[in-house]
C-alpha positions, -999 to 999 in steps of 0.1 A, spaced: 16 510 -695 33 499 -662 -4 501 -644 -23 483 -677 3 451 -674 -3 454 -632 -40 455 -642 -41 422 -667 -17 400 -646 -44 409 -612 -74 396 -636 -54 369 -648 -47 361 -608 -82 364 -602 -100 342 -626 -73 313 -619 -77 321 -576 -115 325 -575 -122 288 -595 -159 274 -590 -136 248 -582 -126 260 -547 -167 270 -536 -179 248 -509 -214 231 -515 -240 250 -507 -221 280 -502 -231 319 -521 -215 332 -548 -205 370 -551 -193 387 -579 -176 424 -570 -166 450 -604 -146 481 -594 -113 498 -593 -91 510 -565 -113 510 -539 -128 474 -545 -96 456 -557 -86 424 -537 -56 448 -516 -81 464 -496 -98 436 -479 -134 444 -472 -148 424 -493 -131 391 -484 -143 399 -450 -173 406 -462 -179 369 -477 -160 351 -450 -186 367 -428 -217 356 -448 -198 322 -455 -198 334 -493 -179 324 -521 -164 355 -535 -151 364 -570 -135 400 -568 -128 411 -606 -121 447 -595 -88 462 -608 -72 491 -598 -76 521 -623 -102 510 -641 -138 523 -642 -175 514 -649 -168 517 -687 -143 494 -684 -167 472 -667 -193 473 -697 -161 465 -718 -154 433 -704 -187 421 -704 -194 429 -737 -163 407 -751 -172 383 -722 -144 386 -701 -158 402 -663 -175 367 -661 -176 332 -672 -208 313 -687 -201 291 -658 -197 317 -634 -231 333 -642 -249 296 -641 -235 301 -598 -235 341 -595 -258 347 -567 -252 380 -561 -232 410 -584 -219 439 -569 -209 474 -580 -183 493 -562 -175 518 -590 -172 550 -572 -155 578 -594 -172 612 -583 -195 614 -615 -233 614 -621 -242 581 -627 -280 585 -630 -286 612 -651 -276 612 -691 -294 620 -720 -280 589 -740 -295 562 -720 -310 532 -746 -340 509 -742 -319 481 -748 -279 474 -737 -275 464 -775 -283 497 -789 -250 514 -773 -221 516 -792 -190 496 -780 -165 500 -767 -173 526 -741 -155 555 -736 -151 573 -699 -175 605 -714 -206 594 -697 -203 575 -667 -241 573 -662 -248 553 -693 -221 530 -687 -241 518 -653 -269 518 -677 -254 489 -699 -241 471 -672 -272 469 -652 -290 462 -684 -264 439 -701 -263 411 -665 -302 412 -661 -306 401 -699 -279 374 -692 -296 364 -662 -330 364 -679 -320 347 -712 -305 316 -697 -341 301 -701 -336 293 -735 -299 276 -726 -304 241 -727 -271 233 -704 -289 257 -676 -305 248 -648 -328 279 -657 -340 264 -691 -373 264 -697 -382 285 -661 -404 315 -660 -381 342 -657 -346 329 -665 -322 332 -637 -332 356 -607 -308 389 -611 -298 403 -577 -280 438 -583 -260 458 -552 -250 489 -557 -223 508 -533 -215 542 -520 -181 554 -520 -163 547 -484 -169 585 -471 -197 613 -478 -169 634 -498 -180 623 -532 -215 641 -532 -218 637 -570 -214 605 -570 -233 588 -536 -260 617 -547 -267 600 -578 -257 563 -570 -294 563 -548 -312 579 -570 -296 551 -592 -305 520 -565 -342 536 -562 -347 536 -597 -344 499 -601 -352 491 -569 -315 480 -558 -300 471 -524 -274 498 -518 -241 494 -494 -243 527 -481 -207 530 -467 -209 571 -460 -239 566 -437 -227 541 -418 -183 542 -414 -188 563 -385 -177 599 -396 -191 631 -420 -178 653 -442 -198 677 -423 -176 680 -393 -139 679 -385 -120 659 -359 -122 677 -324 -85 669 -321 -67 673 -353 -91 698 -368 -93 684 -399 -114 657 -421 -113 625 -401 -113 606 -436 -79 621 -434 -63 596 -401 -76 564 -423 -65 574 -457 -32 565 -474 -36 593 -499 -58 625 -502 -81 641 -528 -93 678 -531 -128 687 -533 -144 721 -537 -112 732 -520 -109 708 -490 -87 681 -485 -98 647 -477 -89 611 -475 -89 593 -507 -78 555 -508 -81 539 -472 -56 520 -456 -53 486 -477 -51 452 -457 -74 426 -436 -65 443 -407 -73 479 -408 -97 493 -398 -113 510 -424 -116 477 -442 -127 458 -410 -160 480 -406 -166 483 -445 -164 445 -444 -190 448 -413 -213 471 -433 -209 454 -465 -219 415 -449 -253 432 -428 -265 449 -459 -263 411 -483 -272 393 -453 -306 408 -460 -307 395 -492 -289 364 -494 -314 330 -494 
């Protein structure tokens, strides 16, 4: 209960701190979704958009997970009408260690699935998000208050996916490119490029180097590594993600 009441007062926080009302003209909007690992503590994303002189709204909240994502924008809470109309990029940072490409329940259309979702199929979740903001994008050409009314192809829809901070989660950064390829995504891949692998221990410690960064640990397949990096602006884990992260939209930004 105690983390759900955390959880709401954060969102509440972050739709009053990240107002349209604050963007400088002509400057990029960015929309981040995730939990733990994207939530406004950790820093990387700020850095991020103060890099790329972007305008960033982070609606990740700790605990949560892509289902929860699909959730909100189903009742029409993970984003504003307003907020779409400026979007200019949304970002996905949900990294639990689950297969998110393959499912047998995927739908033609996000409408088909039933709401709300559960956590039983992480895979189908993506689906309806990914499905769900490129129909919102697109049918703002028959809004008459958009600037997209009566265009071609509604509002462009610029999708980025993310890996999880370290190799460790093979499920899940196995699966998240097959996901990006599928649709043809730009992909943060933060396990190729944070500077260590899963593959090989510290020369000095003898251990996983995720270990030294991490404020927590995780087991998989019977080895211990870092889970949750260091929080803050200043650490270094968030530092280079924040690097990483501004190179990769910097490529895709106008």
């Amino acid at each position: 209960m105690q983390q759900l009441i955390i959880g709401a007062m954060l969102l509440i926080c972050n739709f009053s701190a990240f107002s349209q009302d604050n963007k400088r003209a002509g400057q990029d909007t960015i929309l981040l979704t995730g939990a733990s690992f994207a939530s406004p503590g950790n820093g990387w994303f700020e850095l991020g958009c103060e890099k790329l002189n972007a305008f960033p709204i982070n609606r990740a909240v700790g605990g949560e997970a892509i289902s929860n994502a699909a959730n909100r924008m189903e009742k029409g809470t993970l984003y504003t009408p307003q907020e779409l109309e400026s979007i200019d990029v949304f970002v996905i940072m949900q990294v639990h260690d689950k297969d998110v490409y393959n499912s047998g329940k995927l739908h033609e259309k996000y409408t088909d699935y039933k709401m709300p979702f559960d956590r039983s199929d992480y895979a189908a979740a993506f689906d309806y998000v990914i499905k769900k903001y490129l129909s919102d994008c697109y049918n703002l050409k028959f809004d008459k208050n958009s600037r997209y009314y009566n265009s071609k192809y509604g509002k462009p829809a610029r999708i980025v996916l993310c890996t999880d901070w370290h190799d460790a989660r093979s499920a899940y950064n196995t699966s998240i490119r097959k996901l990006a390829e599928k649709w043809g995504f730009p992909l943060v891949e933060f396990d190729k490029y944070i500077g260590f692998s899963k593959n090989t221990v510290h020369p000095v410690t003898g251990v996983q180097a995720s270990l030294m960064f991490a404020l927590d640990t995780q087991n998989i397949d019977g080895i211990k590594y870092g889970w949750h990096p260091e929080q803050g602006k200043d650490k270094y884990i968030q530092k280079r993600m924040g690097a990483i992260f501004a190179d990769v939209l910097s490529r895709i930004l106008l």
